[in-house]
C-alpha positions as CSV (number, residue, x, y, z in Angstrom):
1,X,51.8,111.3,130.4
2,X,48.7,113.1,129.6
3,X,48.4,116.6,128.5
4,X,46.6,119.0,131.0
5,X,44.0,119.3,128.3
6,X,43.5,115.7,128.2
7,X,43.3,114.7,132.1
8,X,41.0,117.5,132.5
9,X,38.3,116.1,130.2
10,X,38.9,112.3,131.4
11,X,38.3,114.0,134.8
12,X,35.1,116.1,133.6
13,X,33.7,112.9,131.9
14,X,34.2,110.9,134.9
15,X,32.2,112.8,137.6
16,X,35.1,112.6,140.1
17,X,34.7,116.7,140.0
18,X,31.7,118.4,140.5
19,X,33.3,121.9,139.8
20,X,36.1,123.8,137.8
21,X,37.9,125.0,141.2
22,X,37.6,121.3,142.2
23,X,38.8,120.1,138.7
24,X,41.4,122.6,139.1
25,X,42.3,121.5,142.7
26,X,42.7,117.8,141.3
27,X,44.8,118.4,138.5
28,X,47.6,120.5,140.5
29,X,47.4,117.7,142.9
30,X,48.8,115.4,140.2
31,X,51.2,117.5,138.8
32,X,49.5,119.2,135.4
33,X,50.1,122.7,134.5
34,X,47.2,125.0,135.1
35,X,48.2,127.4,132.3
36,X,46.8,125.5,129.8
37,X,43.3,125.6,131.5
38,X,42.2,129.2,129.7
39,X,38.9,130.2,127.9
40,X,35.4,130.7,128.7
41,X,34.4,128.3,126.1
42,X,37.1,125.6,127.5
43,X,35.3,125.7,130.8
44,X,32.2,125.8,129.5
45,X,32.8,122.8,128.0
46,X,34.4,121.1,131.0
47,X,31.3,122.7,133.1
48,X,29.2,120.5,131.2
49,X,30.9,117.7,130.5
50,X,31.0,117.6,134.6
51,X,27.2,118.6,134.9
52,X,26.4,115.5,132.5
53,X,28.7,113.2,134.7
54,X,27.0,113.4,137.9
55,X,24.4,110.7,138.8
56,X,20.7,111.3,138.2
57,X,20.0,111.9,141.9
58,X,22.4,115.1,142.0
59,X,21.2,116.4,138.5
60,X,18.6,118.9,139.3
């Protein structure tokens, strides 16, 4: 099994969340441990890894 750490970039990278309370949302509804989800620069990252994910017609 994946860390939380990991599972939340594959999920930032793969534009299946659009936002860190749905990222968030989709990772308890599999099971991962939220605790390790901490840090402004963490969810920056995530925030953009997400904002780079989403198709060209949402990016504005």
């Amino acid at each position: 099994m994946k860390t939380t750490l990991e599972r939340a970039f594959e999920l930032a990278r793969s534009g299946k969340c659009a936002s860190m309370k749905e990222l968030q949302r989709t990772l308890a509804a599999e099971g991962y441990a939220q605790q390790q989800l901490t840090g402004p620069v963490l969810f920056e990252q995530l925030r953009r890894l997400m904002k780079a994910a989403k198709p060209p017609s949402d990016k504005a």
